[in-house]
PATINU-606850 format. One line per 4 residues: number of its first residue (from 1); their letters; for each residue y, z, x of N, C-alpha, C. Coordinates in Angstrom, 2 decimals. Each point is the difference from the previous one (the first is absolute). Layout:
<seses>
NUM = a = Y,Z,X,Y,Z,X,Y,Z,X | ...
</seses>
This chain:
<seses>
1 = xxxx = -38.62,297.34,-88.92,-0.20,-1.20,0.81,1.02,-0.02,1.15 | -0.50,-0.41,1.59,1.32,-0.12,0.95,0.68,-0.82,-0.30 | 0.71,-0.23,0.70,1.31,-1.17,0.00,-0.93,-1.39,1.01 | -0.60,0.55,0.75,-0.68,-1.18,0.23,-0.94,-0.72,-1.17
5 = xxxx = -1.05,0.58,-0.56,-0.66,-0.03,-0.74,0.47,-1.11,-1.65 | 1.50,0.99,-0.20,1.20,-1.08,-1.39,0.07,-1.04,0.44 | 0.19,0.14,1.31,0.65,-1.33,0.68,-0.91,-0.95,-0.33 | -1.41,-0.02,0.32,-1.01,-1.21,0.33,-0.28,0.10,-1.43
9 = xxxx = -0.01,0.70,-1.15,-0.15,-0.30,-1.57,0.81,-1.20,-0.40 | 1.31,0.44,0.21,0.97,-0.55,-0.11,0.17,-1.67,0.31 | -0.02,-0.45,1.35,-0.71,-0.72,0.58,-0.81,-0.86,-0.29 | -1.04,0.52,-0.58,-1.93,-0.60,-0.54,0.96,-0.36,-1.25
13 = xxxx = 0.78,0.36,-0.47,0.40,-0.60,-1.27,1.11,-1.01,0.14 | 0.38,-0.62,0.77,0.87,-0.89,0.47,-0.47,-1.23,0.59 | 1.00,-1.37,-0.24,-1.49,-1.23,0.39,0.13,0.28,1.70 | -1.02,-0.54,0.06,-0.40,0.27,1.67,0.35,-1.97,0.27
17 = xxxx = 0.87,0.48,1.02,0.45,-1.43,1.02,-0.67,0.10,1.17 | -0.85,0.97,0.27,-0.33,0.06,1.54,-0.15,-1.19,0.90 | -0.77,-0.77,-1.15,-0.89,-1.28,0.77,1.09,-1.22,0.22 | 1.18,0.35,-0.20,1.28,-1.01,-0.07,0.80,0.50,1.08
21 = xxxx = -0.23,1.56,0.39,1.20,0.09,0.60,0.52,0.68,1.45 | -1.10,-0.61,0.58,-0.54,-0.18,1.64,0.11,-1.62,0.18 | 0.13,-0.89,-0.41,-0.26,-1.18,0.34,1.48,-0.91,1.03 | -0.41,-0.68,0.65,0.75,-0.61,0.91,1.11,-0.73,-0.10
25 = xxxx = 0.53,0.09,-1.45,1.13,-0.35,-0.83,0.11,0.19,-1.31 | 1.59,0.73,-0.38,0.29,0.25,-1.25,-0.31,-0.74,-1.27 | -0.52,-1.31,0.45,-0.18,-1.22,-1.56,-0.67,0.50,-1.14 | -1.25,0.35,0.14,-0.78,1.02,-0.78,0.17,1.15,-0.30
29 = xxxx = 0.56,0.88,1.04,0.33,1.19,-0.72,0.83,-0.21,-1.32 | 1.37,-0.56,0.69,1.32,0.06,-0.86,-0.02,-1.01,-1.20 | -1.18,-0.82,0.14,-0.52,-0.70,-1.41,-0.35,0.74,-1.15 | -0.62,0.95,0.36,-0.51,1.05,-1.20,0.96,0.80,-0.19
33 = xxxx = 0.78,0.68,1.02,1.54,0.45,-0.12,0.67,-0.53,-1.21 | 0.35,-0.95,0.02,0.90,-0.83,-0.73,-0.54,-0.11,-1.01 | -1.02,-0.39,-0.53,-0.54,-0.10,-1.36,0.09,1.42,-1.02 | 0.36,1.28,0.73,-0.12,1.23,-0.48,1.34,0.34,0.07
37 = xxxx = 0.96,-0.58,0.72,1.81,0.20,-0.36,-0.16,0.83,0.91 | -0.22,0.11,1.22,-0.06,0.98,0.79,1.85,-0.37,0.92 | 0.05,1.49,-0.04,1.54,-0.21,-0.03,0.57,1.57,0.73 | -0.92,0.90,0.67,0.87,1.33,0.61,0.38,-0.48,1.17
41 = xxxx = -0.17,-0.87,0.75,0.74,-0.11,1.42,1.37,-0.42,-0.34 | 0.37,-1.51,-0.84,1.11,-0.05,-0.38,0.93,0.82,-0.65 | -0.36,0.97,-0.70,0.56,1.04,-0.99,0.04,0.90,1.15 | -0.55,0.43,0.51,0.18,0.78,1.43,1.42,-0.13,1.07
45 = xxxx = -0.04,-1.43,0.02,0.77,-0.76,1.02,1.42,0.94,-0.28 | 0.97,-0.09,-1.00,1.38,0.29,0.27,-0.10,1.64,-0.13 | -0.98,0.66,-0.44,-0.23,1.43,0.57,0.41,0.23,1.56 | -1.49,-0.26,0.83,-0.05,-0.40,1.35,1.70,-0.77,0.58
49 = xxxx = 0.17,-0.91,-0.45,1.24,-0.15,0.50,1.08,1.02,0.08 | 0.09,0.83,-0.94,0.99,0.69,-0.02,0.12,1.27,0.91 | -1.73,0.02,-0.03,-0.37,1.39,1.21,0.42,-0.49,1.23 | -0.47,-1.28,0.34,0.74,-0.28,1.46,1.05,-0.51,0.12
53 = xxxx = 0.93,-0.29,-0.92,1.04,-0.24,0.10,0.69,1.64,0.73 | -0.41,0.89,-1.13,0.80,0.81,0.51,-0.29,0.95,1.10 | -1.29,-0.52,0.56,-0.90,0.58,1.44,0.79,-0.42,0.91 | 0.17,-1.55,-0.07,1.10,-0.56,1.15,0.95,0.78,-0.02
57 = xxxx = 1.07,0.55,-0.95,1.04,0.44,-0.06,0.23,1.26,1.01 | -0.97,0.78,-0.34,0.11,1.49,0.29,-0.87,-0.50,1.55 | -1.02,-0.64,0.17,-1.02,-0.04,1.31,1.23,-1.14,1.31 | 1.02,-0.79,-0.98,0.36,-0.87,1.01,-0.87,-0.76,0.92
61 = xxxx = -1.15,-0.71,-0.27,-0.87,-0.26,0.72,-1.08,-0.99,-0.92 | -0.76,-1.09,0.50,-1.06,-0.79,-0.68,-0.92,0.94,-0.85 | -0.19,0.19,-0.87,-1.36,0.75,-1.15,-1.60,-0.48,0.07 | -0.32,0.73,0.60,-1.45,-0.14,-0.05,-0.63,0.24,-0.84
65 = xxxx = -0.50,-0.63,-1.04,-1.20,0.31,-0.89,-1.00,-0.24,-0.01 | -1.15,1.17,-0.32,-1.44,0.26,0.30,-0.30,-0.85,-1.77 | -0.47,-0.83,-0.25,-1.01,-0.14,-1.38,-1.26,0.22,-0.06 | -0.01,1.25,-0.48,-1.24,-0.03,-0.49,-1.01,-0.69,-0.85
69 = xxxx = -1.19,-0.45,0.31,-0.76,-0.63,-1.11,0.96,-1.44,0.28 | 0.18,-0.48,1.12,0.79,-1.14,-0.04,-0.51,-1.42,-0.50 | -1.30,0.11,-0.18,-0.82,-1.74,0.08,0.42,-0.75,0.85 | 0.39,-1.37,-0.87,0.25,-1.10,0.80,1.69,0.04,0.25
73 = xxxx = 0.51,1.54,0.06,1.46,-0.50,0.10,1.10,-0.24,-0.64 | -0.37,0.46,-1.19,0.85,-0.25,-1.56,1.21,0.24,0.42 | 0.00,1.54,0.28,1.47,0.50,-0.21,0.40,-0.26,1.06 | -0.47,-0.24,1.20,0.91,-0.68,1.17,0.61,-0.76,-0.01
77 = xxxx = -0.45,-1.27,-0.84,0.16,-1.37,-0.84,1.40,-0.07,-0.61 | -0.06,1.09,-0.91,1.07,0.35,-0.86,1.17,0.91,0.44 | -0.25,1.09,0.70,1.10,0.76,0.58,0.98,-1.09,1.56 | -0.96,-0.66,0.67,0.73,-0.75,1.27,0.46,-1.47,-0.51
81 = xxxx = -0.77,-0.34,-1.44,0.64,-1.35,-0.35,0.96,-0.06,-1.02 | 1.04,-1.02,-0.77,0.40,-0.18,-0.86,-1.04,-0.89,-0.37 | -1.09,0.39,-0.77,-0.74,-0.11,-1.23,-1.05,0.79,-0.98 | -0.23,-0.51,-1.33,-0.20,0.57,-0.89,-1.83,0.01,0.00
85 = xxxx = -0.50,0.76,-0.46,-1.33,-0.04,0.03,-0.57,-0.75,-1.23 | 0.70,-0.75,-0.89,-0.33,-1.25,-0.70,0.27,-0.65,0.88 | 0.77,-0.43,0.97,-0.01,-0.99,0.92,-1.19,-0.19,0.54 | -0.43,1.20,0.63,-1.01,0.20,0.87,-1.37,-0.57,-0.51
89 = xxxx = 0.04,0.12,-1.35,-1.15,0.16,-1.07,0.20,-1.76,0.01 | 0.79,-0.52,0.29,0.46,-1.72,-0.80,-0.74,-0.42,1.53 | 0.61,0.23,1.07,-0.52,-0.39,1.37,-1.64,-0.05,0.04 | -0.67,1.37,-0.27,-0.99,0.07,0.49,-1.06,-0.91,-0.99
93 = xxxx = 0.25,-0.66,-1.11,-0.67,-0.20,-0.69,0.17,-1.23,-0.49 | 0.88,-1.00,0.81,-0.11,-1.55,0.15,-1.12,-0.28,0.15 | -0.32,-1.06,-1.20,-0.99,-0.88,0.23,-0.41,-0.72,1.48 | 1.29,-0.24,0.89,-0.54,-0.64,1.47,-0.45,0.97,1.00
97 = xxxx = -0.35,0.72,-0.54,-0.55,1.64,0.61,-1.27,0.17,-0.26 | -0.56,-0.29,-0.58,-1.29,0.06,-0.83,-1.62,0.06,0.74 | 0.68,-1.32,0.80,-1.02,0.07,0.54,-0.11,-0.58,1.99 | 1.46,1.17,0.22,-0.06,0.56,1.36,-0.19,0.84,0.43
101 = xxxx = -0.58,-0.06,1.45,-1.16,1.34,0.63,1.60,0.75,0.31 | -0.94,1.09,0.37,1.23,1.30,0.41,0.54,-0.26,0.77 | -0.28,-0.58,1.43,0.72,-0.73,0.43,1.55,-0.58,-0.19 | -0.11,-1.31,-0.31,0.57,-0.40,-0.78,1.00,0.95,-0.90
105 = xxxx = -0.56,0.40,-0.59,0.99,1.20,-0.77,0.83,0.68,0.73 | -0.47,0.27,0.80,0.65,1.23,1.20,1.58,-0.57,0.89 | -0.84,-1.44,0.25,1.39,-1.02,0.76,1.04,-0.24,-1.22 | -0.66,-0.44,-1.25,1.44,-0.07,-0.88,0.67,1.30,-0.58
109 = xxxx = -0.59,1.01,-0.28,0.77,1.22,-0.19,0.59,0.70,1.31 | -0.06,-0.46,0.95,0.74,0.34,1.68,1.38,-1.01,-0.78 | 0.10,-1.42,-0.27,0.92,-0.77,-0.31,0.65,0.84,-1.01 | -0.69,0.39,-1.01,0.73,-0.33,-1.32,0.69,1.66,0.28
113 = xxxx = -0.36,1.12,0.66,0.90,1.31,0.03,0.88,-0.44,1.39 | -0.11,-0.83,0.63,1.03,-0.52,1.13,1.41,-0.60,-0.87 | -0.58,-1.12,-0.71,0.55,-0.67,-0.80,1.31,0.87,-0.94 | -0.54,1.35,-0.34,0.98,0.57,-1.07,1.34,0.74,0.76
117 = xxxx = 0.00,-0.31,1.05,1.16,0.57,1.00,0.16,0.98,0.67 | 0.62,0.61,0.74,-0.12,1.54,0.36,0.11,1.02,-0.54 | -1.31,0.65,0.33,-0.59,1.15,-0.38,1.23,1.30,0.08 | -0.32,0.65,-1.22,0.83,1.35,-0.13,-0.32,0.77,1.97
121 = xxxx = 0.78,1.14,-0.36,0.34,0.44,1.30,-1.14,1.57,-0.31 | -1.30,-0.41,-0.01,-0.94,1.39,0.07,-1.52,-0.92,0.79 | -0.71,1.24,0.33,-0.80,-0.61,0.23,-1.47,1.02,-0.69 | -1.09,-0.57,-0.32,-1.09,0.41,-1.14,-1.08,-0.09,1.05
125 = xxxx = -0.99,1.49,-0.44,-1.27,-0.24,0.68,-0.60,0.24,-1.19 | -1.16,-0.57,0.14,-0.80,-0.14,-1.55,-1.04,1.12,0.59 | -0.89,0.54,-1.08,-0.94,0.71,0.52,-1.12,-0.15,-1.41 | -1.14,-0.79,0.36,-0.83,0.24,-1.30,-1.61,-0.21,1.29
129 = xxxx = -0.94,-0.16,-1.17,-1.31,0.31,0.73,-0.31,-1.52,-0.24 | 0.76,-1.05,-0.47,-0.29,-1.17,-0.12,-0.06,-0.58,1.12 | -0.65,-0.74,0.85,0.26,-0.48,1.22,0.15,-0.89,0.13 | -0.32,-1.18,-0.78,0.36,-1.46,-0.35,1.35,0.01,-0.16
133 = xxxx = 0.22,0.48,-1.63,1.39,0.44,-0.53,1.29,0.09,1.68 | -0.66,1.23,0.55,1.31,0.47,1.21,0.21,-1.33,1.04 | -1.32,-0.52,-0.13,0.28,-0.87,1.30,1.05,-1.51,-0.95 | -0.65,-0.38,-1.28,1.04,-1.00,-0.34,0.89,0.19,-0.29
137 = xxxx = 0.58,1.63,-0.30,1.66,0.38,-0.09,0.51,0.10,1.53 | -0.57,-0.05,1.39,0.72,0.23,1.10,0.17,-1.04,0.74 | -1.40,-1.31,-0.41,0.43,-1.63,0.49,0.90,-0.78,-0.75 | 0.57,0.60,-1.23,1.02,-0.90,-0.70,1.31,0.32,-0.11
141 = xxxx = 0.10,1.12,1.21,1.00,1.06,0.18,0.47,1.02,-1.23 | -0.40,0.27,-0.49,-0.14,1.03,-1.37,0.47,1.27,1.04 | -1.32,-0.03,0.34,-0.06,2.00,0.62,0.47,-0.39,1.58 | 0.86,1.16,0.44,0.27,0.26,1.17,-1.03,0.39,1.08
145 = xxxx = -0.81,0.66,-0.62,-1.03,0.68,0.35,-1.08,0.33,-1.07 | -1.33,-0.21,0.29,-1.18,0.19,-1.42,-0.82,0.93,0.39 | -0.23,1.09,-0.59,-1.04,1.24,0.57,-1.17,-0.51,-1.21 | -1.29,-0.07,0.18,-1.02,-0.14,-0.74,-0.78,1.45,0.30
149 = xxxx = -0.20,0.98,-0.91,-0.50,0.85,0.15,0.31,0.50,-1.47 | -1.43,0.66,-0.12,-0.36,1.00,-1.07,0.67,1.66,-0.23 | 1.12,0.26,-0.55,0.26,1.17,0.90,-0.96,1.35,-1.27 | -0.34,-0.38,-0.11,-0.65,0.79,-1.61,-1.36,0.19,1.00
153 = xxxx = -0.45,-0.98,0.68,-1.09,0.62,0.67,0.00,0.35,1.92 | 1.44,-0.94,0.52,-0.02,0.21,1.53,1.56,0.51,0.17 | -0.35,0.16,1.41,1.55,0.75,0.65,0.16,-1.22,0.58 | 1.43,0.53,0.15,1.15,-0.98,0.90,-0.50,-0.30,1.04
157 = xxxx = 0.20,-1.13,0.80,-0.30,-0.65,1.21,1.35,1.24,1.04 | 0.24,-0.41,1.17,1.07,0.60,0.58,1.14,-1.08,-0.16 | -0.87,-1.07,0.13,0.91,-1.10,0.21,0.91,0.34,-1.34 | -0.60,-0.59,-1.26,0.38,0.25,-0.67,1.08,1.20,-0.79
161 = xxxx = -0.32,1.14,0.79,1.07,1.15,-0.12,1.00,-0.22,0.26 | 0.13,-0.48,1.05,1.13,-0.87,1.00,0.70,-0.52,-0.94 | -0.44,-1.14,-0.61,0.22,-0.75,-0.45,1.40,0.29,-1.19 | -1.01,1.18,-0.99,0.78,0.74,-0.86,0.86,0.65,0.11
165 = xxxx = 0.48,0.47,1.22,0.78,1.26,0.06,1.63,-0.21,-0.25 | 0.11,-1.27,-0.15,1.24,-0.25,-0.47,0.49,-0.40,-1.26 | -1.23,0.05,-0.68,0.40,-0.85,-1.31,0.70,0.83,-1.01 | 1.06,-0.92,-0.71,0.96,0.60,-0.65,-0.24,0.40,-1.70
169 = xxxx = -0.55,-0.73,-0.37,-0.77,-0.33,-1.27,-1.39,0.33,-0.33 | -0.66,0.30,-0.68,-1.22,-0.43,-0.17,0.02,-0.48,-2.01 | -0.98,-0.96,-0.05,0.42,-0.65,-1.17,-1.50,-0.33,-0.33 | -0.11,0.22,-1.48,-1.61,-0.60,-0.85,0.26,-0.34,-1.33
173 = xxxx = -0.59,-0.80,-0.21,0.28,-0.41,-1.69,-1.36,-0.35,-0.54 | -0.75,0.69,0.21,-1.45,0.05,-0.64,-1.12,0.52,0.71 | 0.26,0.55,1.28,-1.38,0.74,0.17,-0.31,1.13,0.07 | 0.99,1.19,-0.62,-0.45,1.00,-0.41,-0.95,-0.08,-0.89
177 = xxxx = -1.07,0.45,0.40,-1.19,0.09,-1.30,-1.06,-0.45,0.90 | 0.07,-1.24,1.16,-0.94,-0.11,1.09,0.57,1.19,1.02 | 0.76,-0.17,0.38,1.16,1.11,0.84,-0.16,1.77,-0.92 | -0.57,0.63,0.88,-0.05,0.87,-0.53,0.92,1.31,1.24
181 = xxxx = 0.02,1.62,-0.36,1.03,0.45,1.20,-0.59,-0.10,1.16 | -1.20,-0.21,0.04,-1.11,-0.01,1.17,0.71,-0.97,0.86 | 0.42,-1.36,0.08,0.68,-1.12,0.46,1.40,1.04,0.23 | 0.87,0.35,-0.98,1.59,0.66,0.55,-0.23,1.06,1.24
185 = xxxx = -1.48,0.48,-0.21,-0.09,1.17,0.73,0.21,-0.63,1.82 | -0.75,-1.04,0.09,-0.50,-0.44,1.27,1.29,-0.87,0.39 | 0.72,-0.40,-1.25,0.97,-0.88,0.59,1.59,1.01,0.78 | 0.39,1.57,-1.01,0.72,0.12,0.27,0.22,0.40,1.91
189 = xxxx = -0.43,0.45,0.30,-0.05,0.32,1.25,0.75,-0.97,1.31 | -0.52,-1.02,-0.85,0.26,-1.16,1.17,1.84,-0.45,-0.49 | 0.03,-0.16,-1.43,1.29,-0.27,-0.55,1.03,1.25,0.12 | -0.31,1.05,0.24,1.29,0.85,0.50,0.32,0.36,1.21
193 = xxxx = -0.84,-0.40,0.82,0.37,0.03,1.31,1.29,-0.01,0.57 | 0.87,-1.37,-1.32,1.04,0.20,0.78,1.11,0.80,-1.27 | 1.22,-0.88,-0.54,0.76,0.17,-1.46,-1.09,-0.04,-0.94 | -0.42,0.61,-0.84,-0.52,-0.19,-1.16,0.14,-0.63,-1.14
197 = xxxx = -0.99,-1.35,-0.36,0.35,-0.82,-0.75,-0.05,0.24,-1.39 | 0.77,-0.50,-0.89,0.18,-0.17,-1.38,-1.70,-0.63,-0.73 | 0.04,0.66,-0.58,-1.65,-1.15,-0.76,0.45,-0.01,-1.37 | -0.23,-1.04,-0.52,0.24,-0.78,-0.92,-1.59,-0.36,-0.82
201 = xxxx = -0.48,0.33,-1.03,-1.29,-0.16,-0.74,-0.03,-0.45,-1.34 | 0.06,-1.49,-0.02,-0.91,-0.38,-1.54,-1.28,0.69,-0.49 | 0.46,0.90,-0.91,-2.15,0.70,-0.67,0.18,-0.54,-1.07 | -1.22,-0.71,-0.70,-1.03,-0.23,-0.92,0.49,1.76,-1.00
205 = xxxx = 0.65,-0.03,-0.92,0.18,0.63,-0.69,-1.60,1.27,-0.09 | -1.03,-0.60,-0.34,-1.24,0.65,-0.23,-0.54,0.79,1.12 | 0.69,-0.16,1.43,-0.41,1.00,1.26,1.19,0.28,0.21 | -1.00,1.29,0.12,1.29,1.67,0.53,0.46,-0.20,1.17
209 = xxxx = 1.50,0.14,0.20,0.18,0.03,1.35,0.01,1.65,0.55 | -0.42,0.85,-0.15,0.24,1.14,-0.31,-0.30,0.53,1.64 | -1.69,-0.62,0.23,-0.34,0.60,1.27,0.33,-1.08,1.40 | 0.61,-0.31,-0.39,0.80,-1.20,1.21,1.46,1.05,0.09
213 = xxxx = 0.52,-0.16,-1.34,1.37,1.05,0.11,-0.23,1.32,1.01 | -0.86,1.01,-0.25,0.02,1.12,0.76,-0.70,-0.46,1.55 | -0.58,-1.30,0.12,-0.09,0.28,0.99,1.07,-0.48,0.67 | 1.03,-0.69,-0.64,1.34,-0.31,0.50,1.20,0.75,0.62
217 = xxxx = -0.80,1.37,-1.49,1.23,1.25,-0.19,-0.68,0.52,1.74 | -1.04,0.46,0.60,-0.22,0.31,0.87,0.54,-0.27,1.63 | 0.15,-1.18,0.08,1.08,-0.81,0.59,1.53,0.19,-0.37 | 0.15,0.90,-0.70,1.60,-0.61,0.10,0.64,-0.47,-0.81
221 = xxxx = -1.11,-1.22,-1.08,1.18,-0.69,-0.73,0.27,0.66,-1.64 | 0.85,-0.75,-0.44,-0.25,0.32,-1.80,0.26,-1.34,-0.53 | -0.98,0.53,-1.04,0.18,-1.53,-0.73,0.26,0.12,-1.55 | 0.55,-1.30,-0.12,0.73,0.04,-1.62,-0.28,-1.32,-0.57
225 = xxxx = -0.27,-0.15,-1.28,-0.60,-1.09,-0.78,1.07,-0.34,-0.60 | 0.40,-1.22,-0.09,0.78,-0.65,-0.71,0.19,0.20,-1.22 | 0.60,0.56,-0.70,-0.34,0.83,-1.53,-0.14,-1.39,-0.69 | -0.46,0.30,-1.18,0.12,-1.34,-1.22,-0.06,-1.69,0.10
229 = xxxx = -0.64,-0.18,1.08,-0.11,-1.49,0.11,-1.48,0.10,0.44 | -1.11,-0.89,-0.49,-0.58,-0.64,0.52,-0.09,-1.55,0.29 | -0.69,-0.37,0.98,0.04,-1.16,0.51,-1.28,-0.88,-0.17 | -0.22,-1.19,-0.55,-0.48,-1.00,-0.32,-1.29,-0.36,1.11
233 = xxxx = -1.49,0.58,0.25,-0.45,-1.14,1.10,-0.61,-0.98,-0.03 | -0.99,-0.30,-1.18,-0.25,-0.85,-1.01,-0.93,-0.12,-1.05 | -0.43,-0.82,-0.75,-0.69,0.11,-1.39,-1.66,0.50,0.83 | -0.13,0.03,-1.48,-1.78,0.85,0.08,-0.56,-1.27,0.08
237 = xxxx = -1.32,0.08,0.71,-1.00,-1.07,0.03,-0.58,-0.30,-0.62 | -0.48,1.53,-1.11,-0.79,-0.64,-1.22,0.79,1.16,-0.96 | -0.96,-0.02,-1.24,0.51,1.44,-1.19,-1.52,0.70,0.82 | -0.83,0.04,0.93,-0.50,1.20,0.61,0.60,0.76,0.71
241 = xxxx = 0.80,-0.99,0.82,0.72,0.88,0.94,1.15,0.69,-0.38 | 0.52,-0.22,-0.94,1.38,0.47,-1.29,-0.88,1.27,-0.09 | -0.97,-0.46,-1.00,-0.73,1.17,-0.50,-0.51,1.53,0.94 | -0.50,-0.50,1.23,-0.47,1.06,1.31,1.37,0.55,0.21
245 = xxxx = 1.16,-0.72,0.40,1.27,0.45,0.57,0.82,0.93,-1.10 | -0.34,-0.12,-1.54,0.70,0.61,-1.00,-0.71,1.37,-0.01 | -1.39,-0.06,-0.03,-0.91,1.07,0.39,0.31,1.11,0.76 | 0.39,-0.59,1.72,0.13,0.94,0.97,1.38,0.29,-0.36
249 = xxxx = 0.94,-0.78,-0.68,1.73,0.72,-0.20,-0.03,1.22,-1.02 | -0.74,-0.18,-0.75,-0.56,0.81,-1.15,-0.30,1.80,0.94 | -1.17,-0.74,0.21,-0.44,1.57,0.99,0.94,0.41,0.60 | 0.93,-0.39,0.75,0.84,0.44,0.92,1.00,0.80,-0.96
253 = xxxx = 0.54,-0.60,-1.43,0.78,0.94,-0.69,1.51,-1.34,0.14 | -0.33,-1.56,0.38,0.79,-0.63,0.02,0.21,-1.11,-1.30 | 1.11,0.17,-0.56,0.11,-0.58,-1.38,-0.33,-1.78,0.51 | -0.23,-0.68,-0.56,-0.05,-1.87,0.12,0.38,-0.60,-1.18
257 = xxxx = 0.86,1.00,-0.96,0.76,-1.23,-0.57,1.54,-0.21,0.02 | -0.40,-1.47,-0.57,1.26,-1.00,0.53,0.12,-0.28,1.28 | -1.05,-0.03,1.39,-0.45,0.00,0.83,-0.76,-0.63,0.59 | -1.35,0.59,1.00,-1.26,-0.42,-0.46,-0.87,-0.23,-1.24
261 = xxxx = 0.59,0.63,-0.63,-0.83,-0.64,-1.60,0.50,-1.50,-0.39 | 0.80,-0.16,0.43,0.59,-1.21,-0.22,-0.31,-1.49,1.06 | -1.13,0.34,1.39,-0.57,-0.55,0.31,0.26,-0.31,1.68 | 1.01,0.89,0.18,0.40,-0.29,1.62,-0.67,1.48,0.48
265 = xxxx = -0.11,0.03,1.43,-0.08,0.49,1.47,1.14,0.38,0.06 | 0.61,1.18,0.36,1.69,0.21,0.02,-0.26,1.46,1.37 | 0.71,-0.29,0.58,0.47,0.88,1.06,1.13,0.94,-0.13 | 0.32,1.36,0.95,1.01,0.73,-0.10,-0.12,-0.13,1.80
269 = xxxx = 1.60,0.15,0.27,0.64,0.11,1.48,-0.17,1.61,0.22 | -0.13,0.09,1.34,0.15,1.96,0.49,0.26,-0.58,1.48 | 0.95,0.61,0.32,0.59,0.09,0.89,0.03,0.90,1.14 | -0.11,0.35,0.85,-0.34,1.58,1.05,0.64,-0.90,1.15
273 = xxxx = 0.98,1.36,0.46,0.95,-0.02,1.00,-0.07,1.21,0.19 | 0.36,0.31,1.51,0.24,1.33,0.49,1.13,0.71,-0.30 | -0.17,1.23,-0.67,0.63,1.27,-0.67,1.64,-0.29,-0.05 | 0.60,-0.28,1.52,1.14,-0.06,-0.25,0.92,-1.54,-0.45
277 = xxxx = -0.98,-0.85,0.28,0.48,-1.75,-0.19,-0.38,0.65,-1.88 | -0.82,0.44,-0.56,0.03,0.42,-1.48,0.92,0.55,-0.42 | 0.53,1.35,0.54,0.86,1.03,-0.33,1.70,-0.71,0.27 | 0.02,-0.89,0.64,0.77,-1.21,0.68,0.87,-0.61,-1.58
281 = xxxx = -1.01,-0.88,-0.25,0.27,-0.57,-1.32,-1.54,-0.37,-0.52 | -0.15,0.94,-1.30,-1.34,-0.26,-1.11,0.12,-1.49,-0.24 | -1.07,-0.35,-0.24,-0.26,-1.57,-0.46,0.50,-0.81,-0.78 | 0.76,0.51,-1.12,0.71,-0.14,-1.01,1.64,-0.71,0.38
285 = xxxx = -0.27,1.03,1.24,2.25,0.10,0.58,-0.70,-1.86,0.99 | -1.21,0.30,0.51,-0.10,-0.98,0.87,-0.57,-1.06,-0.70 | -0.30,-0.33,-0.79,-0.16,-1.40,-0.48,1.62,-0.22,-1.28 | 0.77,1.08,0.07,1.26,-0.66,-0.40,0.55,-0.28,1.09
289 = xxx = -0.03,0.18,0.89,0.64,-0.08,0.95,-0.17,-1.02,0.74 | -1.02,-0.45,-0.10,-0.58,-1.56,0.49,0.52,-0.97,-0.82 | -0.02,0.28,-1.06,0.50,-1.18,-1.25,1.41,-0.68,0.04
</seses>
């Protein structure tokens, strides 16, 4: 079977949000979010911090991060604000919310991320095929910039190349598995133009990062997985989807207990930086080193 092919198995066995998550505000999406403990952007967060913490260091300069699979803005939310994505989850899901148009929504979440003070010192371009999603993360000041495009099926705009060629970061915490290397392929070009950025990847334990890696290794970078931790993204929707997801870990030759057998979605970090920022300090020296 290809790697495209696992991918969309994989996938078909996972609940489908589609119909939630194009819409003209986060209320609905992040409603069903929350009911499932959905939780990798926050668990993400002091990762990501630590990468640009120490990007500033060595770059001396504002950090640009590309998010991939951005939606409505999560991790923009969370990396430029002091708050928690239970916060976020408490905000979006006031009862005096209920039953305001997007609109409306749009003017008080402009307030309420104004409201939390000044923004960290980076700036985020989101990039997903959501177009609703990009536009209400860039009117509520979320995204610096919002690219809506498919890159799994189109190429870069020019504009858009432009756009990228500086970014310091690139960051995802769940869409490898829609994101396949087909998307890294079209993106790197435009992102090394200038310094070559660090990428940073939440995977879904059950997809290989294998052919994203070499097409990484091809470029330049190497990448290294965080040994022995996985990360939390949230509970199963039903015991089908337990059951499909235990299935495909199975085939793959991936153990699920004390794990996924136990009823969560759990992620592993991989990291890819260019050869010598690796050979520099392994991941290990650099997340002690952040600490």
């Amino acid at each position: 079977m290809s790697g495209d092919a696992a991918f969309e198995e994989i996938n078909e066995a996972k609940v489908n949000m589609d119909h939630i998550y194009n819409q003209d505000d986060p209320r609905r999406y992040f409603g069903e979010l929350e009911k499932l403990g959905y939780a990798i952007p926050g668990v993400a967060k002091p990762i990501f911090q630590q990468l640009i913490s120490h990007l500033q260091r060595i770059r001396n300069d504002t950090v640009r991060v590309l998010d991939l699979g951005c939606s409505y803005g999560i991790n923009a939310a969370l990396l430029k604000h002091n708050v928690s994505l239970g916060e976020l989850f408490e905000h979006w899901g006031q009862k005096k919310l209920e039953g305001a148009t997007s609109e409306e929504i749009i003017a008080n979440d402009r307030h309420f991320f104004a409201d939390l003070g000044e923004p960290e010192d980076i700036e985020v371009i989101g990039l997903d095929l959501a177009k609703n999603a990009i536009a209400y993360a860039e009117d509520v000041g979320l995204l610096d910039e919002g690219i809506a495009l498919n890159l799994e099926t189109n190429l870069l705009s020019s504009m858009a190349e432009e756009e990228l060629a500086s970014v310091d970061l690139v960051a995802s915490t769940g869409c490898v598995g829609y994101v396949t290397e087909k998307s890294f392929e079209r993106l790197l070009p435009a992102i090394t133009q200038g310094q070559s950025p660090w990428m940073g990847n939440f995977v879904l334990r059950m997809f290989p990062f294998d052919t994203i890696e070499e097409t990484l290794n091809d470029w330049g970078y190497v990448t290294e997985k965080l040994e022995d931790q996985t990360f939390f993204q949230r509970r199963f929707a039903s015991t089908l989807e337990q059951d499909q997801m235990l299935e495909q870990l199975s085939d793959q030759g991936i153990d699920p207990t004390g794990l996924e057998a136990e009823g969560d979605l759990l992620a592993e970090f991989y990291l890819s930086r260019p050869i010598k920022d690796a050979a520099e300090m392994p991941i290990a020296s650099l997340f002690h080193a952040c600490t």
